[in-house]
C-alpha positions in Angstrom: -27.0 -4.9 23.8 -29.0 -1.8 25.2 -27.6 1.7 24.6 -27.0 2.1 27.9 -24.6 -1.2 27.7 -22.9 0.5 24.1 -22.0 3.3 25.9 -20.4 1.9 28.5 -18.2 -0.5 26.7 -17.8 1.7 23.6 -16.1 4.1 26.7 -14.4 1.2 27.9 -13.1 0.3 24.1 -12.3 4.0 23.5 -10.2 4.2 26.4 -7.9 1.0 25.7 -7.4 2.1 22.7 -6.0 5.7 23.8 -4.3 3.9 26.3 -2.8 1.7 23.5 -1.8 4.6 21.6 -0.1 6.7 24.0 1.4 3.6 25.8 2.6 1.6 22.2 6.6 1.9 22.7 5.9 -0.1 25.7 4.6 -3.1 23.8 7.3 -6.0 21.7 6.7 -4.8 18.0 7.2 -8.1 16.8 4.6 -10.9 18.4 6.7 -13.7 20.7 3.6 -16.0 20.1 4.8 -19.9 18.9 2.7 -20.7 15.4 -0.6 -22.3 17.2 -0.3 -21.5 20.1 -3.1 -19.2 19.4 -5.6 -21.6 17.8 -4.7 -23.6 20.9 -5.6 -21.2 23.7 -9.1 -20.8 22.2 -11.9 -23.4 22.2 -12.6 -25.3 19.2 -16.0 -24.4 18.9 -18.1 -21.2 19.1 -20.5 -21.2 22.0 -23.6 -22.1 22.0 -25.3 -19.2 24.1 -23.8 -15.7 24.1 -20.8 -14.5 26.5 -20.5 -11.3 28.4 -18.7 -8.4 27.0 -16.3 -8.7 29.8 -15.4 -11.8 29.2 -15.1 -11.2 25.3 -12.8 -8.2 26.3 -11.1 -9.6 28.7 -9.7 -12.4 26.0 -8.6 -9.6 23.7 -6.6 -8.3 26.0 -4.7 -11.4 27.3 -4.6 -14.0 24.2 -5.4 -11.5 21.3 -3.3 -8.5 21.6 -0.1 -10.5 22.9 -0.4 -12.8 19.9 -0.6 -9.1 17.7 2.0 -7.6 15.4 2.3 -4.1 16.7 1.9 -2.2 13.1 1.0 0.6 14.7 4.1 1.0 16.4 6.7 3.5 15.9 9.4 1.2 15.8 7.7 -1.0 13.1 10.7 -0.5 10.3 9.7 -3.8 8.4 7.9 -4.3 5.0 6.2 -0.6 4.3 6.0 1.0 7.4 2.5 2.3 8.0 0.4 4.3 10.6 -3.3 4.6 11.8 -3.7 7.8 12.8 -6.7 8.7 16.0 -8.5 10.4 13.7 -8.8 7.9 10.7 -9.6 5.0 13.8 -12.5 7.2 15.1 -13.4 7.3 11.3 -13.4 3.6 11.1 -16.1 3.4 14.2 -18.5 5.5 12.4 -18.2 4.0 9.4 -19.0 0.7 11.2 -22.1 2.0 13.0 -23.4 3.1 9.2 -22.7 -0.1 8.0 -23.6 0.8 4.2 -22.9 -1.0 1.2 -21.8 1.6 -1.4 -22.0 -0.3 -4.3 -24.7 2.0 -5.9 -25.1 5.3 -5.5 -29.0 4.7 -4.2 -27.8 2.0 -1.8 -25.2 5.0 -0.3 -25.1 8.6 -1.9 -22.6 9.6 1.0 -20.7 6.9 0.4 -20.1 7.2 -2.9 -19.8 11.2 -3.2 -17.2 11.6 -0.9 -15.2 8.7 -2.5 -15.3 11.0 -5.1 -14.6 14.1 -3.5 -11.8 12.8 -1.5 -10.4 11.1 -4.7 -10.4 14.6 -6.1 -8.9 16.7 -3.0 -6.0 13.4 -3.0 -5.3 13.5 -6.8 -5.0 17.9 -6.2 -2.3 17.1 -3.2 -0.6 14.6 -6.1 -0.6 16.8 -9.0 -2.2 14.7 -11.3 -4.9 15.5 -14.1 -8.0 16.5 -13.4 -9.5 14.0 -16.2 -8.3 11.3 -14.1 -11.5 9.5 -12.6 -10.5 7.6 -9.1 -12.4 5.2 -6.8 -11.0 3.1 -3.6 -10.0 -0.3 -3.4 -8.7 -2.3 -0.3 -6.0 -2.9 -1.5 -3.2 -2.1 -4.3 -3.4 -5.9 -5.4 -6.8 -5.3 -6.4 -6.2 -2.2 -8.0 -3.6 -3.8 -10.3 -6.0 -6.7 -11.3 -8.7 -3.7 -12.5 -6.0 -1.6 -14.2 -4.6 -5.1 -16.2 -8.0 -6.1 -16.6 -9.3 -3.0 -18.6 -5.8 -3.3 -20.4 -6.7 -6.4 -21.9 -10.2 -5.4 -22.5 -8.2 -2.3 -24.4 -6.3 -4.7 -26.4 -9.5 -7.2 -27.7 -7.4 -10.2 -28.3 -7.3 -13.5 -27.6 -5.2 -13.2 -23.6 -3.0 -15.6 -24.4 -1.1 -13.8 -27.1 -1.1 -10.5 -24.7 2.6 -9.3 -23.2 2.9 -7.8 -20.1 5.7 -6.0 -19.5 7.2 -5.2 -15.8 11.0 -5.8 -13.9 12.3 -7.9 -11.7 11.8 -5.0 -8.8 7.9 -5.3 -9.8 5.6 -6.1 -7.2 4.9 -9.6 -6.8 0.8 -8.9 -7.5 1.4 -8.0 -11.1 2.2 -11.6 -11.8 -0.6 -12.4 -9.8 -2.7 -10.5 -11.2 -1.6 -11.7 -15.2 -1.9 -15.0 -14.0 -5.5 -14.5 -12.6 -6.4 -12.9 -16.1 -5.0 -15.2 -18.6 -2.1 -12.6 -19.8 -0.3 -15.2 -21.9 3.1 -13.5 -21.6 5.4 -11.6 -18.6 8.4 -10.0 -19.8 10.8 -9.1 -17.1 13.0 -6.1 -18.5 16.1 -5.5 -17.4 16.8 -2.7 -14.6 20.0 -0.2 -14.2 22.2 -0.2 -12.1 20.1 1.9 -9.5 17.6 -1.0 -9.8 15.3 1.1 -12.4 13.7 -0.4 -15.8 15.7 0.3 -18.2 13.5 2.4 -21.1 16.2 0.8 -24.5 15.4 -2.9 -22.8 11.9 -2.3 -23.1 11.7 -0.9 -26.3 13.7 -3.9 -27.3 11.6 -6.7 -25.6 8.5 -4.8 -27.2 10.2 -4.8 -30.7 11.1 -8.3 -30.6 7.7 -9.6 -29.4 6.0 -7.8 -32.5 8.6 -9.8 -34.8 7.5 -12.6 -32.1 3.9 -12.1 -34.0 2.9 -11.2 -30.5 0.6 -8.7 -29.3 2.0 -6.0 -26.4 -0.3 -4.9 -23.8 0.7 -3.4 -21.2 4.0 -2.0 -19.1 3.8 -1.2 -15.2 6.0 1.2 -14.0 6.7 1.6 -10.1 7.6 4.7 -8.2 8.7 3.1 -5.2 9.3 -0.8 -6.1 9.3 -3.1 -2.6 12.2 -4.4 -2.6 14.6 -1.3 -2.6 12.0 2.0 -3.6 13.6 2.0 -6.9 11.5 4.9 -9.0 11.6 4.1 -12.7 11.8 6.6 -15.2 8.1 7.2 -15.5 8.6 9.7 -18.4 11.0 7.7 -20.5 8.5 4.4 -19.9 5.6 6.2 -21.4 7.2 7.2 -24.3 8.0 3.6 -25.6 4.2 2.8 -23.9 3.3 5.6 -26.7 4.9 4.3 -29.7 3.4 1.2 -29.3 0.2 2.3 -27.9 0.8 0.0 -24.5 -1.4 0.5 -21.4 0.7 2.0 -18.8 0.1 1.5 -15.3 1.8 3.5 -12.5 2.5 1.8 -9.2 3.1 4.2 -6.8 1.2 2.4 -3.9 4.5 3.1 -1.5 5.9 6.2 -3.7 3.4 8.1 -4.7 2.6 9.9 -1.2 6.1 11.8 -1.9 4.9 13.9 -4.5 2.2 15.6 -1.6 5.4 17.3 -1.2 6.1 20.1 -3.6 9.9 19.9 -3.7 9.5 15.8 -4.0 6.5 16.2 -6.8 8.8 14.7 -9.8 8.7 11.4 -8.3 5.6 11.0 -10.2 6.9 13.1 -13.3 5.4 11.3 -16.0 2.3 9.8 -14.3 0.4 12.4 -16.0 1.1 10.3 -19.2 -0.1 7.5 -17.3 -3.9 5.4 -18.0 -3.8 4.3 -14.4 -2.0 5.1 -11.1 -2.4 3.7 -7.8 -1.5 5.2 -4.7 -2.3 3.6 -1.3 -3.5 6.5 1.5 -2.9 3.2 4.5 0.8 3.3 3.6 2.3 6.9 3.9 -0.8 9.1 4.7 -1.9 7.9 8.0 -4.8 6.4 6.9 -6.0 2.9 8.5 -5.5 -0.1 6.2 -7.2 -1.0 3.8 -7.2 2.3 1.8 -5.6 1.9 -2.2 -6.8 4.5 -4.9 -6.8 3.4 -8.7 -6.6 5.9 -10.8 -7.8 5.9 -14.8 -8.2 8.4 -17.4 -10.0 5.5 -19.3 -12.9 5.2 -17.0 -15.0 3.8 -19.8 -12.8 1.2 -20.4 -13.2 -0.1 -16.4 -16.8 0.0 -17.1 -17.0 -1.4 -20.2 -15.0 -4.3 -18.7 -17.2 -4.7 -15.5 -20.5 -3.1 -15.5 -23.2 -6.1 -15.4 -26.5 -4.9 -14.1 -29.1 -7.7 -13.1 -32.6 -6.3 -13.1 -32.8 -6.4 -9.3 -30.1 -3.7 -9.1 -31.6 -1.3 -11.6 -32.3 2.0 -10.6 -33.8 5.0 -12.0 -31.6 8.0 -10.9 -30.3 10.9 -13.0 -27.4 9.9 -15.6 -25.0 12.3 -13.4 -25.3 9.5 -10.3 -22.1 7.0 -10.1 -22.9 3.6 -9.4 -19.4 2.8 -8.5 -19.9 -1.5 -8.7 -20.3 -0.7 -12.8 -16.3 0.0 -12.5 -14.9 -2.7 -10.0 -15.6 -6.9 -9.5 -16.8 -6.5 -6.0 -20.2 -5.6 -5.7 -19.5 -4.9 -1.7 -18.4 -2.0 -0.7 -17.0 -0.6 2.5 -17.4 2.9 3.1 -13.1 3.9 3.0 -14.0 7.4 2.0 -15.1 8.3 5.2 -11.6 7.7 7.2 -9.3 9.1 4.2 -12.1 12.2 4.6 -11.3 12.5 8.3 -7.7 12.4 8.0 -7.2 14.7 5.0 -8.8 17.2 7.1 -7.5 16.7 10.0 -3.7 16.8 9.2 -4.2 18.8 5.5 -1.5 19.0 3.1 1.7 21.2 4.8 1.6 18.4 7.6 1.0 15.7 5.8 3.8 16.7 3.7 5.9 17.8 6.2 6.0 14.4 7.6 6.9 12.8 4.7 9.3 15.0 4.0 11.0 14.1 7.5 10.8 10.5 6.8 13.1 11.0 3.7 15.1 13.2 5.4 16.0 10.6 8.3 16.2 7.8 6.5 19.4 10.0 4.2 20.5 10.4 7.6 20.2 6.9 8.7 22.0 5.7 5.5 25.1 8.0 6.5 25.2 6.3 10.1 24.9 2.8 8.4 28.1 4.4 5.8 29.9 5.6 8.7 30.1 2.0 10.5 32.9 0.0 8.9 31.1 -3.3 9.7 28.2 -2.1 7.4 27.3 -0.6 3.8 24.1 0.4 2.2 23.2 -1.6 -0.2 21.1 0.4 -2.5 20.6 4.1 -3.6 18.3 5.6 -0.7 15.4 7.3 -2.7 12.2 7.9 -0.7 12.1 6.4 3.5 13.5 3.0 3.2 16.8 2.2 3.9 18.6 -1.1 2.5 21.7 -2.4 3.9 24.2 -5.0 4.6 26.0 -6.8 7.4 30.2 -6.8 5.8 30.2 -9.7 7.6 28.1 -12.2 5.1 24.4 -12.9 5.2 24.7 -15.4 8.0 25.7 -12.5 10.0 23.2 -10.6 8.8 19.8 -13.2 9.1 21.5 -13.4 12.8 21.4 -9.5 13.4 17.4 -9.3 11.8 16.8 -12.3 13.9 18.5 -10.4 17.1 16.8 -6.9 16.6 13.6 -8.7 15.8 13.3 -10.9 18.8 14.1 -8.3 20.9 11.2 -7.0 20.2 12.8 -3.6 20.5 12.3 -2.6 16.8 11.1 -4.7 13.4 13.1 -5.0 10.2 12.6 -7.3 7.4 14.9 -8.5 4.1 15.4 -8.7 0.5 18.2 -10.1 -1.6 20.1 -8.5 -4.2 22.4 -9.9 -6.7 22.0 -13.0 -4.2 23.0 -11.2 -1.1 20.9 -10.8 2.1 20.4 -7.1 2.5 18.1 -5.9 5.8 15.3 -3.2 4.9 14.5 -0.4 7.4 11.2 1.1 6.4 10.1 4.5 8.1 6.5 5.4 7.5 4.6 5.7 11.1 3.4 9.1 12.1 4.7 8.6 15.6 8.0 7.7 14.0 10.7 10.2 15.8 14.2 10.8 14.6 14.7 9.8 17.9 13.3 6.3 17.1 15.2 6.1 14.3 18.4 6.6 15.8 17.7 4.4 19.1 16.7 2.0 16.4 20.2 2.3 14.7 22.1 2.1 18.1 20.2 -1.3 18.9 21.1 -2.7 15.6 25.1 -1.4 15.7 25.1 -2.9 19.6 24.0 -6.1 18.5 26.2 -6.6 15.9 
């Protein structure tokens, strides 16, 4: 491809996309596509000699972006609603033209000093400590896996005495991650009645594994658990983490945004007591996915547990210079920093926060509508920007109305269960979200049923 042909389809790109943006409400959120039929409008093979650009983008537009889950959309309520705001997309283009691999500071100082800068300006908007040392991950399931992983290295002991202990309400990559690492032993501790861990069944779990002759690792704590945002008592975890000298790990991958508001802060009161935190910029900050910061204040430990330097990636720069694969698995890293960079400073904190701080706000609201509707009740105690409730009617009635709302392709909700009932979540997290979505969102739902 010449520059004269970039230009002219990078234009061409750059213009669908605006298009895209400003035009999104017009698009189903939820794809209508049939599993395969996909795989079977595409040939079976890759071509042998090289297509036109206009054909390539031609097929994006009629088979690929019809066959797309609008996440982007303001009306995407399902799972953790997330956004990718212009400037954090523009971000993503530049960091594809650099193309670096930042997995030593050599192979990409920009890379890997404005991960640490923007780390820095992101743990300031949180109120964490300034000890804490953070990098970027794609996702929050990989940060958990280094956080556990340097736990157990903590702990020097055979992995298959090791305890792990989490709730219920914990996301589902904990497991996956104890499993992955050979933790011998998941406790699930009981949760309140606001679907919280409860701090006296911890300490008793802990206390009866010790009789057990077992040894206690580590406890994860979540502000902001999938399922309902339940916030667990941070503070009260960390002291029975103390006693016992327990890793703790904070997951505030969802949650953790709040506290860039000041009057929200104390979400993450107790973090502070924390030896890792996570908090993912791609779900409540506007930034593209995959952005997820781990945060230690045992940075040694992550090295000690990973760093493995083959001669052929020795270098000979000063001490001061952070080679950032000595902390992490993947030896492959994408430049991230540059689009959480680009979005910090475009939107800065007082409208970052103040979107967040709407979010909570309508989703209150929405939970009084949903109260107000005899048909309906919420079904759990509306914390942060996710709403939880339930069809009166029984869950059939309720898999009917998601299934409804869904296929109408109007809006996009998704489930849990609690205490065995189907519950429908409503997740509000998009930067184009309006309270006016919201509510025409709320109408739909209330018509349907």
């Amino acid at each position: 491809m010449t520059p004269e042909e970039f230009r002219k389809y990078g234009h061409e790109t750059v213009d669908w996309i605006a298009e895209y943006m400003e035009g999104i409400r017009d698009y189903p959120v939820l794809s209508k596509v049939r599993p395969g039929e996909l795989t079977a409008s595409l040939p079976g093979s890759a071509p042998e000699k090289g297509e036109t650009m206009e054909a390539i983008l031609a097929d994006f537009r009629r088979v690929i972006v019809p066959a797309n889950t609008q996440w982007n959309h303001p009306r995407f309520h399902a799972y953790f609603a997330v956004g990718a705001a212009p400037e954090g997309v523009l971000a993503e283009m530049l960091s594809a033209a650099l193309n670096v691999n930042g997995m030593l500071w050599k192979s990409s100082p920009a890379a890997t000093e404005l991960e640490m800068v923007t780390c820095g300006w992101l743990r300031e908007w949180l109120g964490l400590p300034d000890e804490y040392f953070g990098m970027i991950h794609d996702t929050a399931s990989t940060g958990v896996m280094h956080a556990l992983a340097a736990a157990c290295h903590a702990a020097d002991g055979s992995r298959s005495s090791l305890v792990l202990y989490c709730t219920g309400q914990t996301h589902s990559s904990v497991e996956k991650a104890a499993a992955a690492l050979g933790i011998g032993h998941v406790r699930k501790v009981a949760v309140d009645g606001r679907w919280r861990m409860d701090p006296a069944a911890l300490e008793q779990a802990v206390q009866s594994d010790i009789v057990a002759e077992l040894r206690p690792c580590c406890v994860v704590a979540t502000v902001g658990t999938t399922a309902v945002a339940a916030i667990d008592p941070v503070k009260a975890v960390a002291d029975v983490a103390q006693r016992h000298a327990l890793w703790l790990h904070v997951d505030g991958a969802y949650g953790g945004p709040a506290a860039i508001v000041e009057s929200r802060r104390g979400v993450l009161a107790g973090a502070e007591r924390a030896q890792s935190v996570i908090v993912n910029p791609h779900k409540w900050m506007n930034v593209p996915v995959d952005c997820s910061v781990l945060y230690t204040r045992r940075p040694e430990v992550l090295r000690e547990t990973f760093s493995l330097v083959p001669e052929y990636l020795r270098t000979a720069e000063d001490a001061s210079a952070v080679n950032l694969m000595d902390y992490a698995v993947a030896l492959g890293r994408r430049f991230r920093a540059l689009k959480l960079w680009f979005v910090m400073r475009a939107w800065g904190r007082e409208r970052m926060a103040a979107m967040i701080d709407a979010h909570c706000r309508w989703a209150r609201e929405l939970a009084e509508w949903i109260e107000a509707d005899a048909r309906f009740e919420v079904a759990a105690p509306v914390e942060l920007s996710l709403v939880c409730f339930r069809h009166r009617g029984g869950d059939e009635a309720g898999r009917a109305l998601m299934e409804a709302i869904n296929g109408s392709g109007f809006a996009f909700l998704s489930h849990t269960v609690l205490d065995g009932r189907f519950v429908l979540r409503f997740a509000i997290g998009n930067h184009q979200t309006t309270r006016e979505d919201v509510r025409a969102v709320w109408e739909r739902i209330a018509g349907l049923a």
